[in-house]
Steps between C-alpha positions, in 0.01 A plus 500: 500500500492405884300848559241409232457123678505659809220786432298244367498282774404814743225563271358131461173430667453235736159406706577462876314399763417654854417266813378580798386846450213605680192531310418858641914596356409330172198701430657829568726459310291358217271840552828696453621368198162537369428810596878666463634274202230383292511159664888410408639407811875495422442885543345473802804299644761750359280804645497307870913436430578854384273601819729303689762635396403880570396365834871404545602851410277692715485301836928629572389875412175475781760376684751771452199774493382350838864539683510801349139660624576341831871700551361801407196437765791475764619793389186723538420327813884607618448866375179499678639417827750694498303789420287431787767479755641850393362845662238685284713843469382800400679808301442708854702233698 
């Protein structure tokens, strides 16, 4: 019984209101749901949250991807120094 009260209470609408938003935010955001959700903006919030959320995800990997790209940089730039300090020899040497 407490998980039927409960999902009903999730699923309840309420009206809310936003204050100081700036106009320019408020009309993109308007224009999304319009053009993206056929004007119901509870969509449009949980498409900005679940964007959010992937954000969340993905900003740790660039991180990870960037410490990774630089260490192998180091490396090539170590290989290519040490090639250059070593004498060119050919198979007649």
């Amino acid at each position: 019984m407490e998980d039927f009260v409960q999902d009903i209470r999730e699923r309840r609408t309420t009206n809310f209101s936003v204050t100081k938003i700036p106009v320019w935010a408020l009309k993109k955001f308007k224009k999304l749901c319009k053009e993206e959700f056929g004007d119901i903006y509870y969509l449009g919030i949980i498409q900005l949250m679940k964007t959010k959320e992937t954000y969340e995800e993905i900003i740790p990997l660039f991180t990870t991807l960037q410490k990774t790209t630089e260490n192998l940089q180091r490396q090539i730039d170590d290989l290519k120094k040490e090639k250059e300090s070593k004498e060119i020899k050919t198979f007649g040497e």
